[in-house]
N, C-alpha and C positions, 0 to 999 in steps of 0.2 A: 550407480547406486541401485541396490536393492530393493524392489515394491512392496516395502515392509513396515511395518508397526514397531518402533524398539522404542523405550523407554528412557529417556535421556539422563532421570535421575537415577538410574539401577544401570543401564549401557544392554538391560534384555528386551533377547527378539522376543516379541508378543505373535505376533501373526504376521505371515507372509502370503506373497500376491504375486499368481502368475501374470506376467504381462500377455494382452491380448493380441493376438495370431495377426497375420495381413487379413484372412477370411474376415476375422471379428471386426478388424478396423474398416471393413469395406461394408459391414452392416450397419456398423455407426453412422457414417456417414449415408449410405441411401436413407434410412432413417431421419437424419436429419434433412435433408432436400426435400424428403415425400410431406415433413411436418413442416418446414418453412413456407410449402406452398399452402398448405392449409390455413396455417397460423399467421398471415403476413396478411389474409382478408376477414380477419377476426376484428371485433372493436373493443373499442379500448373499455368499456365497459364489463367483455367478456374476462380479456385480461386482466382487469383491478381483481374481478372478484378472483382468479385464479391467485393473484400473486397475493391478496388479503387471505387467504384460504392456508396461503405454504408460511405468510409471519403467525397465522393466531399457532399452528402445526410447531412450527420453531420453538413460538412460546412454550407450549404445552412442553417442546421435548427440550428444554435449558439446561435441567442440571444433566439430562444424559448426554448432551454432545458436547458440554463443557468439559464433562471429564475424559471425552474421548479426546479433546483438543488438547487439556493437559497432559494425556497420556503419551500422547504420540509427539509434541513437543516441547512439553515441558511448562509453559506459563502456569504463574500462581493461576489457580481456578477460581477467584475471584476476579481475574482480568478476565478468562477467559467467559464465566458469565456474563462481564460487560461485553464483550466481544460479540454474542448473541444476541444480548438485547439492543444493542447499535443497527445488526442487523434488523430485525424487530421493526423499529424504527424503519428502518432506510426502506425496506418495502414497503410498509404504508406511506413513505411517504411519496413514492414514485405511482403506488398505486393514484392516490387519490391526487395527483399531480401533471403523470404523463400526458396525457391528453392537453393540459392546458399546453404544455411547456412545448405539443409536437403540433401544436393550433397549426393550421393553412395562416399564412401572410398576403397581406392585400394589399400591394403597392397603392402609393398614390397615383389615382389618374391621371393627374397632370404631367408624371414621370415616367407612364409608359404611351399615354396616346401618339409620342410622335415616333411612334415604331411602329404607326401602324395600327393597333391595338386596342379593341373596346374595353380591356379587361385585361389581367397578367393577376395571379397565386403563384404563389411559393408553397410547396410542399415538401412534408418530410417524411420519404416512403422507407421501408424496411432494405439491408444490403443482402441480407443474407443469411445465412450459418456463419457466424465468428466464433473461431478458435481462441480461446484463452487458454492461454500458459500461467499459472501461478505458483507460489511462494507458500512453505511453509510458514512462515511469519507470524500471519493472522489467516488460519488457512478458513473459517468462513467466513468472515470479514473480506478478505478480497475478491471473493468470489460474487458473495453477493452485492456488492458495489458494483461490477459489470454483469452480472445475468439481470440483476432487478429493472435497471432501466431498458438494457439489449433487448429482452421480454416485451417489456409494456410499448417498447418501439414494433414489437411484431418481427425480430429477428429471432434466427434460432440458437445456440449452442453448445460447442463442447468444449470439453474442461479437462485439459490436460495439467493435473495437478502435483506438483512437488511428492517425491517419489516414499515420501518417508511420512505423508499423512494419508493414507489410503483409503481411509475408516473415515475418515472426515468428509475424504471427496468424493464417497459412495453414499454419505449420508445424504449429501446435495442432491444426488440425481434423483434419490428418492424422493427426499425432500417436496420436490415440484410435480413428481408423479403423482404423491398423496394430493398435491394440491389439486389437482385435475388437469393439470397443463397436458397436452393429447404426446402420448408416446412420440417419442425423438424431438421434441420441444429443448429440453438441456439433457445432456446426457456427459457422464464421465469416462475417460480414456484412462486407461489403467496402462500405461507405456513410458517406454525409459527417452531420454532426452533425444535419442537419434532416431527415432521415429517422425518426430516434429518436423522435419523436412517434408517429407512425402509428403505429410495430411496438409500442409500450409501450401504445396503447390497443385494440390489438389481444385479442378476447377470450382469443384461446391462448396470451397470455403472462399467465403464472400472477403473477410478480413479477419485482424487479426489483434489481439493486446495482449502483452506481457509484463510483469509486474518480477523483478528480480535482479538478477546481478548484470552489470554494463557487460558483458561478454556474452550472457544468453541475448541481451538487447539485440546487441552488433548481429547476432548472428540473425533472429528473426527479422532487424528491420532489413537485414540483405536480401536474405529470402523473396522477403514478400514486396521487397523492391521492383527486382527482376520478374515478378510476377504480377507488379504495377498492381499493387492490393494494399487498401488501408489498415495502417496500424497506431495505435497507440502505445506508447509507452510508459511506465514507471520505474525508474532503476534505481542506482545506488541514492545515498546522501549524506550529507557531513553537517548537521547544520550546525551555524554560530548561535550562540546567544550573546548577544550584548548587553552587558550590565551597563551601567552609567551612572554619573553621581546621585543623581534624582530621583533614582531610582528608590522603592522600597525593599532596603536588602534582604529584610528578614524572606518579606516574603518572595523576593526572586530566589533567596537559595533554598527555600523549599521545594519552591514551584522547579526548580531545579533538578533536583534528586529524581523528581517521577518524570520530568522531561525524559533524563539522563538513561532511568533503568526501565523504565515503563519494557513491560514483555522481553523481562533478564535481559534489557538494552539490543534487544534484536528489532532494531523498528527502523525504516530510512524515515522517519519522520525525526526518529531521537535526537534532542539535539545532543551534540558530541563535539563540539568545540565552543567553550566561555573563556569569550573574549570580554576583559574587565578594565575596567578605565583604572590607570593607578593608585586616584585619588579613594576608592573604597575597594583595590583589591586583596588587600589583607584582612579587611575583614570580611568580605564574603567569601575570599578562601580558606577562613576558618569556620565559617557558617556551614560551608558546602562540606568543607572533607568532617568533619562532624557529626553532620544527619548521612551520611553514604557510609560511614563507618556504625552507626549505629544499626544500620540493615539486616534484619532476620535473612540470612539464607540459607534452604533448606528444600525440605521436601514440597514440591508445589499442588500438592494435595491440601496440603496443613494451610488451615484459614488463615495463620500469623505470618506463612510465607512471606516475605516481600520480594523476595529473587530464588527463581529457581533457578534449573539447570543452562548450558547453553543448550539447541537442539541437537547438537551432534559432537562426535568427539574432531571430526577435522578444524568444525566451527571456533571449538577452544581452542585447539591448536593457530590455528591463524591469528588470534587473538593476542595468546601469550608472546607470536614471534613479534608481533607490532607494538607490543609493551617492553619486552625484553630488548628492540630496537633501540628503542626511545630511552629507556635507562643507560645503558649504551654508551649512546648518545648526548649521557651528561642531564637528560631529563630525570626528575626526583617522583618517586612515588610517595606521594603523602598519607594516602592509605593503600592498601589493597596491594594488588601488584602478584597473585600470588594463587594456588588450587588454594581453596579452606583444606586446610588438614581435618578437620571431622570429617569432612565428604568425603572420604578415598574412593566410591562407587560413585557413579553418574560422572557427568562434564560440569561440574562445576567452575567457577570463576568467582573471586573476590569481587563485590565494588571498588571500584581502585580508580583516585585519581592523581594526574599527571602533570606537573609542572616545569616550568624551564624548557617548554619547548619551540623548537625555532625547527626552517624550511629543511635542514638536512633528513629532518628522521622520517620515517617511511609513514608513520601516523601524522604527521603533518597535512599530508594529501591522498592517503588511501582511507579508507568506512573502517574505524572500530566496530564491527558488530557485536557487540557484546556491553557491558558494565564499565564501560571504562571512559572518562571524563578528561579534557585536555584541556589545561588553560593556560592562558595567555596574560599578560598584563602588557597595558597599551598605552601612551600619554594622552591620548586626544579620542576627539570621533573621527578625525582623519586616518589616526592610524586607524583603528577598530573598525572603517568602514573595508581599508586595505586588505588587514588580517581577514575579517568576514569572507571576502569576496579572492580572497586568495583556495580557492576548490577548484577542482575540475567538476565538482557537484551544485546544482541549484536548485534544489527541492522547494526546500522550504527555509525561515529564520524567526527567530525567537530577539524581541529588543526590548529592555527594560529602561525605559526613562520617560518623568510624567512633563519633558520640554516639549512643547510642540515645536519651536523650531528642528529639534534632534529629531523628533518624529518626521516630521517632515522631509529631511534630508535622508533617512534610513529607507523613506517608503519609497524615493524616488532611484537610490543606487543602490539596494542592496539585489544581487544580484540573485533573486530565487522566485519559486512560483511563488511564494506568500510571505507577506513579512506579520508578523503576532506578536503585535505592541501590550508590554505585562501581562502575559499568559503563554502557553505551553501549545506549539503549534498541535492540532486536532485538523481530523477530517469532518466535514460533516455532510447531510446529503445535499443541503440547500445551497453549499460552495462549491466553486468548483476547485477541485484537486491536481494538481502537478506540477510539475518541474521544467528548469531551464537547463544548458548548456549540458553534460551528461550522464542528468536526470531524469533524462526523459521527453518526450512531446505529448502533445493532444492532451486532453484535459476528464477528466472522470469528475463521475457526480454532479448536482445541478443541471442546469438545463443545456450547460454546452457539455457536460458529459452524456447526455441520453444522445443528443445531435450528432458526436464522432461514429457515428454507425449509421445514419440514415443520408439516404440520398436526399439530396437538395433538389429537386426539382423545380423547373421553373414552366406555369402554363400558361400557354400565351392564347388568347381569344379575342379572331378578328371581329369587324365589324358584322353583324347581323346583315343576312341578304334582305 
């Protein structure tokens, strides 16, 4: 793929981007080492006010990176101002947090004096430069999720960014410069995916997180295997929602619709499989294919947008072959299913959802990413815990019912990083974030997100002479 700016609702190139040379790449990097050794005995004090400095900068510049965000891939610019202000958020909240959350630990005496010992800390010291690989998705949204904390931990780095926001992930680098953060602190790699080798087996890169598709995952977590280096993950996901009788249908099938298309349904958070107990599946699959058909889609400039573009014209393409499966298949399209015919320019996609489907079809177990909703009707919570948990994905899950026994039993089998009992799985920075089975490992956000990047140390102090 090309290091370019194109338009997803028009399909035009806006601006293009050479990729940077081996020379360039070896500047980056010295760059980065020469500021991790400065910035790793900085305190945490200096850092808050840097990264307090780059959210009030964010703020100020909103509506201009919002519409670079929509431009380059497509989200209604309503989301993507929420997109900024999250961000906004998420570094003060790390500002005025990290230090608590990377506190020294003080065993109890009585647990280490028979080693010996007058004293023993735990500390949490900086790795290094970590390389991030990210996702057009939510291209500042993920980034600032791991540079906010990576930072205020006193690591340094770089941001090997989805090759189709380039404008976005130049905005970053800057971004932290305005803030005062010292030269080679974050910096962006303007480079195409087979570069990522090299720089990740590079010794000055301490570790490493990628946020994407399970086959970029596979591929860094080999890498940096054989090079016995820390990574974290975030990859594909399928989530279920489970409806249930007790539920309030109105409002699970609202709260549905934005689950379902939130960022033209390009999210591994979206849920993408509603799994519904028999007893209210007809009618919240009339609630649901309802408000999805009701959906403005269009230009995602326009404030009434509800669904723009997909990002890419392969993105729809994948889309369509995994609806056109499923139809197929014997699966019924209750809406959508289809390009809108007003759109003829840009990657558009209908909201479209999917019924009568079962384990043959290819959407059964691979990520719709896109607008597209698949449901299920279940007898029991035995089945609907089956269906749920029948992914090779475990991100996240979505359950609708006010039983606490049913709650109960969802929180303890459902097989994902988060289960969000009557509400629409979110990130936020005070949880932590991730997935199970091949969703991903390690955890972002919160306090065991800032910790997947620092060493554990442990200081052991003998007796006084």
């Amino acid at each position: 793929m090309a290091i370019a700016t194109v338009n997803p609702a028009t399909g035009e190139t806006l601006k293009t981007f050479d990729p940077l040379n081996a020379g360039e790449i070896e500047d980056h990097l010295v760059r980065a080492e020469q500021a991790f050794q400065e910035h790793r005995t900085t305190s945490f004090a200096y850092r808050s006010e840097r990264l307090l400095a780059a959210a009030d900068l964010l703020e100020a510049d909103l509506d201009s990176i919002s519409r670079t965000m929509t431009t380059e891939m497509g989200k209604p610019l309503a989301q993507a101002r929420a997109e900024a202000k999250k961000c906004v958020k998420t570094m003060r909240w790390y500002a005025h947090h990290a230090e608590e959350l990377l506190a020294d630990e003080h065993p109890d005496p009585a647990d280490v004096t028979d080693s010996g010992a007058a004293r023993a800390v735990v500390r949490y010291r900086p790795l290094g430069t970590v390389l991030a690989v990210m996702p057009w998705n939510f291209p500042l949204w993920q980034v600032v999720r791991f540079a906010a904390p990576a930072l205020m931990a006193g690591n340094t780095g770089l941001l090997k960014h989805a090759s189709n926001v380039p404008q976005t992930a130049l905005y970053i680098e800057e971004l932290f410069r305005r803030a005062g953060f010292a030269e080679g602190c974050f910096q962006t790699l303007l480079i195409g995916a087979r570069a990522v080798e090299d720089i990740l087996r590079d010794p000055r890169i301490a570790a490493a997180t990628l946020t994407g598709s399970e086959p970029a995952g596979r591929s860094v977590a080999s890498i940096a295997g054989d090079e016995v280096k820390k990574t974290v993950l975030e990859l594909g996901g399928s989530d279920p929602y489970v409806v249930l009788p007790s539920a309030d249908l109105d409002k699970a099938a609202s709260v549905a619709v934005t689950a379902r298309v939130q960022n033209n349904g390009q999210s591994c958070i979206a849920a993408k499989r509603f799994i519904v107990h028999t007893d209210v599946y007809d009618d919240f699959a009339a609630r649901f294919t309802e408000r999805m058909s009701a959906l403005t889609v269009g230009d995602p400039m326009d404030e009434h947008t509800d669904v723009g573009p997909l990002a890419s014209e392969q993105g729809r393409s994948d889309l369509e072959e995994l609806v056109d499966d499923a139809v197929h298949r014997g699966a019924t399209a209750l809406c959508g299913g289809r390009r809108p015919p007003e759109h003829p320019a840009g990657w558009f996609y209908e909201p479209t959802v999917l019924s009568g489907i079962d384990p043959d079809m290819r959407i059964h177990h691979e990520e719709a990413f896109g607008p597209v909703a698949s449901l299920y009707r279940v007898a029991d919570l035995d089945e609907a815990v089956t269906v749920a948990n029948d992914s090779p994905f475990g991100l996240s899950s979505n359950a609708w019912t006010r039983d606490p026994d049913e709650q109960a039993r969802l929180a303890r089998d459902l097989q994902a990083g988060g289960v969000f009992f009557n509400g629409m799985t979110a990130s936020h920075p005070g949880l932590p974030f991730g997935g199970a089975k091949r969703s991903g490992y390690g955890r972002e956000l919160s306090g065991h997100g800032i910790k997947e990047f620092c060493n554990m140390t442990t200081l052991w102090y003998g007796p006084e002479e």
